[in-house]
Structures are given as C-alpha cells and as structure tokens.
C-alpha positions as CSV (number, residue, x, y, z in Angstrom):
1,X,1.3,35.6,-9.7
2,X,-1.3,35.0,-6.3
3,X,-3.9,37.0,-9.1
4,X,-3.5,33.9,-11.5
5,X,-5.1,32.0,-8.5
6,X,-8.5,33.2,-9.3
7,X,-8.8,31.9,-12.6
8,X,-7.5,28.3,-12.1
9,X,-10.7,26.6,-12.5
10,X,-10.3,25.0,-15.5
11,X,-12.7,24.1,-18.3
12,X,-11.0,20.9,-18.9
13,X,-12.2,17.3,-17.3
14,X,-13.0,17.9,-13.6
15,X,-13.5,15.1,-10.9
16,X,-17.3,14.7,-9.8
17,X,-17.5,17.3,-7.4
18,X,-19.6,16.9,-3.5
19,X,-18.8,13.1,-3.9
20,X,-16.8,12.6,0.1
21,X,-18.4,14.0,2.8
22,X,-16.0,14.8,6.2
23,X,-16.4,11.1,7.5
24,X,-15.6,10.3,4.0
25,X,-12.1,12.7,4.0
26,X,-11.7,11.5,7.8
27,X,-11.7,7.7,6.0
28,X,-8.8,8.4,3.7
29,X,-6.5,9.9,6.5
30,X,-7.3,7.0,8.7
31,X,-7.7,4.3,5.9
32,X,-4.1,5.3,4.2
33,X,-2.1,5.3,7.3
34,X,-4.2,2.3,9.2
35,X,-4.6,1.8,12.6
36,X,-3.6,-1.8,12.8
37,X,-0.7,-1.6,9.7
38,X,0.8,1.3,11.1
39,X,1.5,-1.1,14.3
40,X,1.5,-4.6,12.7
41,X,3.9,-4.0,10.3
42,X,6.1,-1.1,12.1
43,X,6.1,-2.2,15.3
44,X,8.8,-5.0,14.9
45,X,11.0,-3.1,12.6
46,X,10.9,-0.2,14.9
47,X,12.1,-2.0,18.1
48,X,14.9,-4.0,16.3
49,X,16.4,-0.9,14.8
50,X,15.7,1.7,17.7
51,X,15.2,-0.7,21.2
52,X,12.1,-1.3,22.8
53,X,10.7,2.2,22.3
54,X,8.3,1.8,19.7
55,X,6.1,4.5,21.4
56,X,8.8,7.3,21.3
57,X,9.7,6.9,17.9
58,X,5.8,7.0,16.8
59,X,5.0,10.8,18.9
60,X,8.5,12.0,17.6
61,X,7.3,11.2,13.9
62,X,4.2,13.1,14.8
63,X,6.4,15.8,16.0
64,X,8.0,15.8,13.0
65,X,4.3,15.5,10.5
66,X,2.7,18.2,12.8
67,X,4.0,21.7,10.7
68,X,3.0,19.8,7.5
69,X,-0.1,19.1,8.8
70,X,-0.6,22.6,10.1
71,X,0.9,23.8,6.5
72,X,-1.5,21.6,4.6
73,X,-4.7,22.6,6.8
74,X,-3.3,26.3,6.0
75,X,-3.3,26.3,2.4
76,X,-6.7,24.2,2.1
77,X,-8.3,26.7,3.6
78,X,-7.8,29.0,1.2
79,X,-6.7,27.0,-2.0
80,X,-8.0,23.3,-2.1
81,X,-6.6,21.7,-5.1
82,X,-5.9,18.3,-6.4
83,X,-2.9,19.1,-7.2
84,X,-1.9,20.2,-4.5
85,X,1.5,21.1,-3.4
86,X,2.4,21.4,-7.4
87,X,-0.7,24.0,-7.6
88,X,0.4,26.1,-5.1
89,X,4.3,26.1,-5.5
90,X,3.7,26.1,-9.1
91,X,1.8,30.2,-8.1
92,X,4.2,31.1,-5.8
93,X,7.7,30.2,-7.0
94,X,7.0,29.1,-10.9
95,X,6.1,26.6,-13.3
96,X,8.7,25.0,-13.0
97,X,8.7,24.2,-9.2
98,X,5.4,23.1,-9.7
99,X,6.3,20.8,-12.1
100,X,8.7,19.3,-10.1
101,X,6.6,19.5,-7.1
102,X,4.2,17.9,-8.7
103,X,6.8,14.8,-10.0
104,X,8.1,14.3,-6.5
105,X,4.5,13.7,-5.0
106,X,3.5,11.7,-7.2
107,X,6.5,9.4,-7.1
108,X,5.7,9.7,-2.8
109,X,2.3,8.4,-3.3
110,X,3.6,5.6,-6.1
111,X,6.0,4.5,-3.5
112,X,3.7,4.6,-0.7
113,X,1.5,2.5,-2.3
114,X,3.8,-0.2,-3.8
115,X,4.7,-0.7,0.0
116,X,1.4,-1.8,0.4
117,X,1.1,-5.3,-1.9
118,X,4.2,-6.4,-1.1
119,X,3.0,-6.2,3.2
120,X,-0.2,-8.0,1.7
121,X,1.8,-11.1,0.3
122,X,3.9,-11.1,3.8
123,X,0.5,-11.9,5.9
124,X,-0.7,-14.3,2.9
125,X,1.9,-16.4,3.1
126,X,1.0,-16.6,6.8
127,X,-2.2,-17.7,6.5
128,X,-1.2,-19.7,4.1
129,X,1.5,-21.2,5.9
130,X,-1.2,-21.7,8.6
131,X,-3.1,-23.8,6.4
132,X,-0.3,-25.9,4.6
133,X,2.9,-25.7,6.7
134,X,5.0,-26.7,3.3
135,X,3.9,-24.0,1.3
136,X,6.7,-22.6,-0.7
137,X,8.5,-19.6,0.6
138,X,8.7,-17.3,-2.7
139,X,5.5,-18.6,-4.7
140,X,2.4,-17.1,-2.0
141,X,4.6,-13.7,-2.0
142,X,4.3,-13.4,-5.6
143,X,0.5,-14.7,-5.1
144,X,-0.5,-12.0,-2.7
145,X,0.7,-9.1,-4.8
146,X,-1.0,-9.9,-7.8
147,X,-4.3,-10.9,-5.9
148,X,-4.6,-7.8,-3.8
149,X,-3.4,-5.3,-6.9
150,X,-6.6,-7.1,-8.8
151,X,-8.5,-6.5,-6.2
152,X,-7.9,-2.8,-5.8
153,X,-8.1,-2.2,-9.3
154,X,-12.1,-3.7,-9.4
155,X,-12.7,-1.1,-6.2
156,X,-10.9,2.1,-7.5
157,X,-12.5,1.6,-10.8
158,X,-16.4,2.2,-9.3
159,X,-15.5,5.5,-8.4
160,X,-14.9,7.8,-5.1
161,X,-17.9,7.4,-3.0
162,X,-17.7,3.2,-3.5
163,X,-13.8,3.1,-2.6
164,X,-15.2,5.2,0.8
165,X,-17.2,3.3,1.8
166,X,-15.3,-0.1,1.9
167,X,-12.5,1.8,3.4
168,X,-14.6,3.2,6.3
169,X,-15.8,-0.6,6.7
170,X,-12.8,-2.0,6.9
171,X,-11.4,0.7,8.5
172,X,-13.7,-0.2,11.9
173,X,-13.1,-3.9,12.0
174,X,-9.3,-3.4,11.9
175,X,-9.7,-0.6,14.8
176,X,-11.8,-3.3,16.5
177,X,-9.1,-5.7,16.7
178,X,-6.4,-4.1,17.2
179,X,-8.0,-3.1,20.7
180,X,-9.1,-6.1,21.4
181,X,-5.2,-8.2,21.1
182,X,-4.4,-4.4,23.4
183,X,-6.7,-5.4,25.9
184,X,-5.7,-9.2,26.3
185,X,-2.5,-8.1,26.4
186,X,-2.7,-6.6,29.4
187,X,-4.9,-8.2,31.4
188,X,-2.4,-10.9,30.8
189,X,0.3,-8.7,31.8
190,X,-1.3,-7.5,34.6
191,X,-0.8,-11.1,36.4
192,X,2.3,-10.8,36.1
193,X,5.0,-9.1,38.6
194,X,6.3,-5.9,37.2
195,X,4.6,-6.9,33.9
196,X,2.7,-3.3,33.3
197,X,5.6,-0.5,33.3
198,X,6.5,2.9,31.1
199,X,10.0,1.4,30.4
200,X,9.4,1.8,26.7
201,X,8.4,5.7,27.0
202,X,12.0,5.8,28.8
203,X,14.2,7.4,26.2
204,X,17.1,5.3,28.0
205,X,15.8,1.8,26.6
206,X,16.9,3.1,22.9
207,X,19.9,1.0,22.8
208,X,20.8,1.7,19.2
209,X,21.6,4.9,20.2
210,X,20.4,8.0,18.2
211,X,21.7,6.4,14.9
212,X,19.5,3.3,15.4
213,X,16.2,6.2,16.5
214,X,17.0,8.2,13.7
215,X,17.1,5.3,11.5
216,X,13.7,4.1,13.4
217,X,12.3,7.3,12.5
218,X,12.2,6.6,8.5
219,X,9.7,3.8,9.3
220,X,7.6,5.7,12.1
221,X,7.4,8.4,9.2
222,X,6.2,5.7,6.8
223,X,2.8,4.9,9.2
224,X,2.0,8.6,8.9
225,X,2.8,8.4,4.5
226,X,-0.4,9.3,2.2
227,X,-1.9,11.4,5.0
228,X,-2.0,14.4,2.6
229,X,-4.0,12.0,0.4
230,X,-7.0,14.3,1.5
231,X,-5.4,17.1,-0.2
232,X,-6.0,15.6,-3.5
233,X,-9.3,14.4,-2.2
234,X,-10.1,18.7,-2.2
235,X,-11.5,18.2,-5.9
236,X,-14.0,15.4,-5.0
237,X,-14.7,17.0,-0.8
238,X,-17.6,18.5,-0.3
239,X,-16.9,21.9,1.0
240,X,-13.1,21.4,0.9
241,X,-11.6,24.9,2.3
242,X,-13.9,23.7,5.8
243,X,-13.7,19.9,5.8
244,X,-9.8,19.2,4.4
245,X,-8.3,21.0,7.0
246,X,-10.1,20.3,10.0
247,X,-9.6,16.0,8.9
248,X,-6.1,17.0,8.5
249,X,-5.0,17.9,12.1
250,X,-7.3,15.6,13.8
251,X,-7.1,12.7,12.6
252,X,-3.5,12.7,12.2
253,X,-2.5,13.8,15.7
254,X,-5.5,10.5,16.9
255,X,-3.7,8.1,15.0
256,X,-0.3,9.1,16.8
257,X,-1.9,8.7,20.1
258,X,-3.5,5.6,18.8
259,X,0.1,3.8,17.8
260,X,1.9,4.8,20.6
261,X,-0.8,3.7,23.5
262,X,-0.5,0.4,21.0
263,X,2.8,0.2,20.8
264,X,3.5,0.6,24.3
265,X,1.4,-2.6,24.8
266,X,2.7,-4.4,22.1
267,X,6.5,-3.3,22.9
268,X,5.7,-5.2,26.8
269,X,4.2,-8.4,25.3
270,X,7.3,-10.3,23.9
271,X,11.3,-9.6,24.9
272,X,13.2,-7.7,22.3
273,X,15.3,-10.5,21.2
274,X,11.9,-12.5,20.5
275,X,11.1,-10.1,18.2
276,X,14.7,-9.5,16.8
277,X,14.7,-13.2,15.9
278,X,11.2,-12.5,14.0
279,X,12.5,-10.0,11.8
280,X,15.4,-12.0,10.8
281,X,13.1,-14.2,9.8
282,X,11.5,-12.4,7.3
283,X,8.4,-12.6,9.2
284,X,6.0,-10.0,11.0
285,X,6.1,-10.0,14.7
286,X,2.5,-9.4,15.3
287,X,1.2,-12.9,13.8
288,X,3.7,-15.2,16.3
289,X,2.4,-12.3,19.4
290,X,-0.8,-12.7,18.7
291,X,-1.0,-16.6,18.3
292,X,0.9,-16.4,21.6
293,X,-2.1,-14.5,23.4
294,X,-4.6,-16.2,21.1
295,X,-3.7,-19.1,19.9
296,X,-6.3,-20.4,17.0
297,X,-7.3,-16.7,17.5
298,X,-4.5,-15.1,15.7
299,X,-6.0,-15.8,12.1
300,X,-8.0,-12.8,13.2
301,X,-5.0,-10.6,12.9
302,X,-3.7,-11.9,9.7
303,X,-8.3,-11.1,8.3
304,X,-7.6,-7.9,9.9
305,X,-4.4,-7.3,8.4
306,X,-5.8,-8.0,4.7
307,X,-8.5,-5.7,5.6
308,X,-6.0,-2.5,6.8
309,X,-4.0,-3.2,3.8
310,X,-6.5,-2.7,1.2
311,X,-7.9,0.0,2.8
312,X,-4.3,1.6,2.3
313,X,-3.7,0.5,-1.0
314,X,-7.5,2.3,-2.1
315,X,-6.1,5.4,-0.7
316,X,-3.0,5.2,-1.9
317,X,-4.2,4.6,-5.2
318,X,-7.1,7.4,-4.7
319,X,-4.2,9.8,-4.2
320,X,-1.7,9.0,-6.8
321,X,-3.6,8.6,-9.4
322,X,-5.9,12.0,-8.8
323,X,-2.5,13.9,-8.6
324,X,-1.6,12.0,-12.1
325,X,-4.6,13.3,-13.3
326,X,-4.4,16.7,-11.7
327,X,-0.7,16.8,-14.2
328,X,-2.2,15.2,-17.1
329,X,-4.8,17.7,-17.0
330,X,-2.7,20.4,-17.7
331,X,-0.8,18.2,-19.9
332,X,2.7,18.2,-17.8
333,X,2.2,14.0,-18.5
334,X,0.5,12.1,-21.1
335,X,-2.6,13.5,-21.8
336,X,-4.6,10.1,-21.6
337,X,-4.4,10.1,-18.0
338,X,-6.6,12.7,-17.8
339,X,-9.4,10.7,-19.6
340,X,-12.4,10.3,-17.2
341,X,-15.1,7.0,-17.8
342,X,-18.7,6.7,-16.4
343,X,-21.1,9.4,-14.8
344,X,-19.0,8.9,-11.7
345,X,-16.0,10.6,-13.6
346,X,-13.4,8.1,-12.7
347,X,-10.0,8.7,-13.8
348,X,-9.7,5.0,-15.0
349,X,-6.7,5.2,-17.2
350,X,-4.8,6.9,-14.0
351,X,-5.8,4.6,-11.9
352,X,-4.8,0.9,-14.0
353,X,-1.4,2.7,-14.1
354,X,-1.0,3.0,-10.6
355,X,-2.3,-0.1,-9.6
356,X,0.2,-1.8,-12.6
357,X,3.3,-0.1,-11.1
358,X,2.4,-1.7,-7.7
359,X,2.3,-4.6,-8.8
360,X,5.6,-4.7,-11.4
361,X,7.4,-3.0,-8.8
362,X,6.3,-5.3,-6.0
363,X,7.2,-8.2,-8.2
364,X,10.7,-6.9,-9.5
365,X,11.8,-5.8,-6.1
366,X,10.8,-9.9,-4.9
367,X,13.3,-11.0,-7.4
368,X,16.2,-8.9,-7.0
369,X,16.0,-9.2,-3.1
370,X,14.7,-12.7,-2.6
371,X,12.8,-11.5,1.1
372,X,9.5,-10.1,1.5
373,X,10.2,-8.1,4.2
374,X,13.3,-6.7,3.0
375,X,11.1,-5.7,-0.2
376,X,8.9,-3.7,2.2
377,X,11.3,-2.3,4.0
378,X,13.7,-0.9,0.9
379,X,10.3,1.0,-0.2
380,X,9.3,2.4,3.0
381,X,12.8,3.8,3.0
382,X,12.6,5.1,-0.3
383,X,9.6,6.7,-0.3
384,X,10.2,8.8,2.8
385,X,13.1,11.1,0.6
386,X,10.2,12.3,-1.8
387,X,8.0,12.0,1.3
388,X,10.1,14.9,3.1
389,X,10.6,16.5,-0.1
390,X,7.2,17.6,-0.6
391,X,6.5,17.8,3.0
392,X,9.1,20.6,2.5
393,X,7.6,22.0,-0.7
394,X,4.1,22.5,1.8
395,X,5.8,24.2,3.6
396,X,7.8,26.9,1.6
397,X,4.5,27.3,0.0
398,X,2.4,28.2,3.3
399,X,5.2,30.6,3.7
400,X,4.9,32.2,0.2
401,X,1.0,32.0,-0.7
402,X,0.6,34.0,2.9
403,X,3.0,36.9,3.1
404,X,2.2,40.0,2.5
405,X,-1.2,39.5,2.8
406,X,-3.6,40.6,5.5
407,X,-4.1,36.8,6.5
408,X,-0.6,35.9,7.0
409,X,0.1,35.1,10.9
410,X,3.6,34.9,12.8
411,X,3.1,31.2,13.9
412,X,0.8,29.9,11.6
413,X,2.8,30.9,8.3
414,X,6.4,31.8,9.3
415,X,7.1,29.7,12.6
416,X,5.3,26.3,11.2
417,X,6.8,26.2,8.2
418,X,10.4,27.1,9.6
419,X,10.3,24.3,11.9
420,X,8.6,22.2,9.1
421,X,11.5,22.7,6.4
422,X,14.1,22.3,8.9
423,X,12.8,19.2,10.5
424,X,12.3,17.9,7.1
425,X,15.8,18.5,6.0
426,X,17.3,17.2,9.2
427,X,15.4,13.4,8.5
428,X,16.6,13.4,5.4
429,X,20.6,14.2,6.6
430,X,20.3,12.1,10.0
431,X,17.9,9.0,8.4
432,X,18.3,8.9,4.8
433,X,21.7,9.7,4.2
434,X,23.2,9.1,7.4
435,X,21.9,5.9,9.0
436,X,20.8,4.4,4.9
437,X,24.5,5.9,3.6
438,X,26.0,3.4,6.2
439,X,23.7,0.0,5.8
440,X,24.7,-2.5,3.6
441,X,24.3,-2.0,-0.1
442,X,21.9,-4.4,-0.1
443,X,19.1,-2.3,1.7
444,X,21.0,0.7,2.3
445,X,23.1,3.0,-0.2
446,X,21.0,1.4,-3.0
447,X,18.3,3.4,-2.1
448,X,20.6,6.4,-1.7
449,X,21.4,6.1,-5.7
450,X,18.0,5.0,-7.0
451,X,16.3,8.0,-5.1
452,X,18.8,10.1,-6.1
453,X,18.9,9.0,-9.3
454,X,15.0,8.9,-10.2
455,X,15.4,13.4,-8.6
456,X,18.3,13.8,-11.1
457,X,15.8,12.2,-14.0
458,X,13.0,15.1,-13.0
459,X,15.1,17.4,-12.6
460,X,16.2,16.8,-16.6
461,X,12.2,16.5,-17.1
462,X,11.8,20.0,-15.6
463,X,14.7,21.4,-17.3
464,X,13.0,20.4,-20.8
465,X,9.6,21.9,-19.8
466,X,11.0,25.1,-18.7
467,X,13.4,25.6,-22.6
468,X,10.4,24.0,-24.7
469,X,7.2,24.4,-22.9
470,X,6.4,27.7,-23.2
471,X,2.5,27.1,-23.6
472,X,2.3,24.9,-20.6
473,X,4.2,27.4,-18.2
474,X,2.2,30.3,-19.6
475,X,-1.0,28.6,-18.2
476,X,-2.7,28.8,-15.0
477,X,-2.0,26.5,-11.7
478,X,-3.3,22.8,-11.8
479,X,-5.1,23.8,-8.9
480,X,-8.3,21.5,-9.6
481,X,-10.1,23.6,-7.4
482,X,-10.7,27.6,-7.4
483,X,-9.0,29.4,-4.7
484,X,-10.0,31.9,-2.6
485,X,-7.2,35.4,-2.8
486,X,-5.7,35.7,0.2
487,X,-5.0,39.4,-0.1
488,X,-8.9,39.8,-0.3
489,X,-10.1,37.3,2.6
490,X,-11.3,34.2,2.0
C-alpha cells in the first residue's frame, strides 16, 4: 500500500505551488489560533468552569496537542499533503478510513471556523453598545456575522499569498495589544499588597474540581483548533517536508507559553465572581477588564479583537476549504469543489461554501439559543469531538506510515502516538461525554446527539463508498503532494 505513495501526484487541478513561504506557514498557525482570541474569548469561560486557573488549563491542553503536533511534523516530513490525515490513513489502513478521515476533518475545520463569526458579532455588539447604549440585543449579533463572513469571503477569494499577508498584519497588532493591557496590568497590580502572586498556577484554586478542569479543558483545546491548518497549507508551502514541520512544533508550543503568561495576568486582574457575573451575562470578560484598566482605551481591545478574529476566520477558511478540495479532487464530494479560478488557482467554489455554512450556521444557532455566547460556546464544544478524532487519526497514522521501515523510531513513532491516541480518547470520555453528558440539554447532551449523529451520517456515507465505489477506492491517496517512501529514506 506505502508503494502507492509514490504515484499520488495527481494530474488533476493542483493548488499554485511555492505560494507561503515559512513566515507565511508560521502566520496560519499563529493567525488560526490567535494570540489575543485564544485569551479574550477563553479566558472568562475557562475560570468560571475550572476556578481561577486559566494558566493550568492552557499548558495541560498543550500537553495534550503536543504528540499531535509531533505526529503531524512526523508525517510532513516525509508526506506533505493537502489532504492530509485522509491521505495518509487512506495508504495505511484503506480507502475507506481515509474517506472518513477525511469527512471528520473537514467537519473539525467547518466547526472551527463557524466559532469564529459568531465571537465577531459578540465584540460588535460591544462596540456598538459603546456607541449607542440602546442598541438591541439580538439585531448587531446577527449584523456581525453577516459582515465579517462578507468580509472573509472578498479576502479568501484573492488567493493564498493575499490572505497571508493580512493575517501576518493583523496578526502583530493583536500580539501588540495584548501585551500592552499584560503590562498595565501589572504595574497596577504591583501597587497593590499581595497583588502579584502564582495562586492561579496552584492546582488547589480549581474549585470545580476535576469535572469542572476537564470540562475547562474542551475550551483550552478549542484556542489550539485549526493548528494543523498548515498541513493542508503543504500543497501551497514552499518546501513543505522542511518548513511544515518545523512551524508545527514551534509555534504551537509559543502560543501555549504565550496564553498562559497572559492568562496568569488576566486571571489576577478581576475576582472570580466578577468575571462569573460577566459570563452570565452573555458578555466577554476582557471588554469590562480592560475598560477597567483603560477606560476610553478599551475600544482598542474590542479593534484588536476584530482584527484576531478575522485572521482566524481566513485560516479557518484556508483550511477547510483546501481539504474540500483536496476530497473533491478525487471526487469523494461533489466534483465542482474542485474547480480552481484565476492564475492564482483559487479554489473559489470551496471557499463560498465554507464561508456560507459560517454564516447559516452562525445565524441558525442565534435563533434556536437566543445568546451569543452560548452560540459560541455549543460550537467550541462540538467541534473538539471531530477535533480529537482526527488528532487520533494522526496519530495511528504516524504509527502505521513508519513501521517497518528503516526510519521508524521508538519515541518518535510508537511512544508519541500511544500517548497521543490515549490522551485523545481520554478528552473525549472525561470532557465530552462526561462533563457535556451531564450539562443541561440546552448546551450540554445536545451536542452529545448532534455530534454523534452527524459520525453515524459519515459513517453511512463511507459504507456507500466502500459497496459502490469501486473506481474511487481503486485510486491513489488524495495526497496533493508526492511523498517521499519511507522504506527508501526520504
């Protein structure tokens, strides 16, 4: 099966090829998971369902990403592909596992990205609200995620390199900021008695007890969802099997250490019932902290926030719909996804589909749950069961693509990707099922059922492929990019 690897390259519609350089791959990891979103909309969530220990829940998620991570940089060393994790389990298990692979990701990055709107139209209605006190409460929700889903679609629609380089912009002035609120933070703190401590690194100020950090956990894992958008990037890196996995690792483990240091300032700037309050209120904690440090100056967060967003939402959308395109390709969805406009090769098609389900399912979710936040929150919960799913997927696959071959390594491709599957499996017993099985129904077990639901529904799309698609099966890998055979040396 490995053999097949060599002749993936495919003669059908390819990306444009050399467009991001390794700032440019280094500028999706960042700009997907955010420096100031990961903190501005986590941070308040984390310490009302956890305790004030927003720091510990953001280095155990990292503990939790880091065999991925390894897996990932792994098999992009050898195999870059935009498809990947339904490239490479599709070679070493079967079509049909890549198929499904391939399903579950895509629905990961869908739901990763729908998060994204719908945390837009929470900090418009702030600055809104700011402006005219009597705005409405549902009107500038539905306002923001229309707006910001228009906006992305102009961006995406130029092409790689132009979606790059606004991300790497906005990516700096958020980063900017963030230190900045950090810094006044403390020096106001720091005139205070006993106002700088390491209580929230103290493992004993979780007072939810381990239900309420497991449950924390799901959101810490959501600031570190769409990292592996750089996998799919592998078609459109230059020199992917060098650059993809060296982004991987460190960018990921600097944004941990960035949240936490954060967080720990954050987590000592207002009381936990202050921010408790805030989150009942459908609102995010960061605006009211920083007016209190700022004042007038807090409209800087809520610019900055607009700004981390849509650098998310470009990368979000950059992954989804390459990995739509990687399937459509090799026809395992509709093959007009895989149509391709301009001399930049943009996948255009893929890419209004994405940005349309954002939106619909921003929008529908508004209406059933009637709160912003809770909107945000039911997603972000969602999406981290496909999220672990294909986090465990990489990492049976860095197991299989390696053994037997004269490249495979004890730690690197058997201890990794044990500790990977099992931590995987154990956040989606102990957060999904566990701590969402016992929530209300409201924004609990209904996301138990519809997750459940939409695996049972590829499951049945899997099943179909493997009785009556012969032809597609008997194809090679949607790989997107050659490979190098491990078994020869890459």
């Amino acid at each position: 099966m490995k053999a097949s690897l060599a002749d993936a390259a495919t003669s059908a519609p390819r990306l444009k090829a050399d467009a991001i350089g390794p700032w440019g791959l280094a500028a999706l990891v960042v700009g997907v998971t955010s420096p100031a979103i990961g903190l501005y909309a986590m941070w308040g969530p984390i310490e009302v369902t956890a305790g004030p220990v927003a720091p510990l829940v953001f280095l155990a998620a990292l503990i939790i990403t880091l065999p991925t991570v390894l897996s990932y940089a792994s098999l992009n060393r050898v195999a870059p592909s935009a498809g990947a994790v339904a490239g490479w389990l599709w070679t070493t298990v079967n079509p049909a596992t890549g198929m499904l692979a391939g399903l579950i990701m895509t629905t990961y990055f869908l739901m990763t990205a729908i998060t994204v709107p719908l945390l837009f139209a929470l900090f418009f209605r702030d600055l809104l609200t700011w402006m005219y006190p009597a705005t409405p409460g549902m009107a500038p929700l539905v306002a923001g995620v229309i707006l910001h889903s228009g906006l992305i679609a102009l961006i995406c629609l130029r092409g790689a390199e132009a979606s790059i380089k606004t991300t790497i912009r906005l990516m700096l002035l958020e980063t900017g900021v963030v230190l900045a609120l950090s810094l006044t933070i403390l020096w106001v703190k720091a005139g205070q008695p006993g106002g700088i401590n390491l209580s929230p690194f103290n493992p004993a100020q979780a007072t939810q007890g381990l239900p309420g950090f497991w449950a924390a956990i799901i959101l810490g894992m959501l600031a570190f969802a769409g990292f592996d958008v750089v996998a799919t990037a592998a078609e459109e890196a230059r020199a992917p099997r060098d650059n993809v996995p060296r982004v991987l690792i460190v960018a990921v483990i600097g944004m941990a250490l960035f949240w936490a240091a954060n967080a720990w300032v954050l987590t000592l700037s207002a009381p936990p019932g202050q921010v408790a309050e805030y989150n009942a209120n459908g609102l995010t904690a960061i605006t009211p902290v920083a007016r209190s440090y700022w004042g007038w100056g807090s409209l800087i967060v809520i610019v900055t926030a607009f700004s981390g967003l849509t650098a998310i939402y470009i990368a979000s959308v950059q992954g989804a719909s390459r990995i739509i395109f990687a399937l459509a390709r090799h026809r395992l969805l509709p093959g007009f996804f895989a149509k391709l406009k301009g001399e930049k090769r943009v996948p255009h098609i893929a890419v209004l589909f994405v940005v349309a389900t954002c939106a619909v399912m921003g929008l529908v979710s508004l209406a059933i749950l009637k709160n912003g936040l809770d909107s945000f929150v039911w997603w972000s919960n969602a999406m981290v069961f496909f999220a672990a799913l294909t986090f465990i997927g990489v990492n049976v696959a860095n197991f299989l693509y390696f053994w037997g071959t004269r490249q495979f390594g004890l730690v690197r491709n058997l201890i990794v990707p044990i500790a990977g599957v099992f931590l995987n499996l154990y956040l989606i017993y102990a957060a999904f099922f566990s701590s969402l099985w016992s929530a209300p129904l409201r924004t609990g077990r209904s996301i138990v059922y519809v997750c459940l639901a939409l695996f049972l529904l590829m499951l049945l799309a899997v099943a179909c492929m493997r009785f009556f698609g012969g032809s597609l099966r008997a194809g090679s890998a949607p790989i997107g990019v050659a490979p190098t055979d491990p078994g020869h040396g890459a």
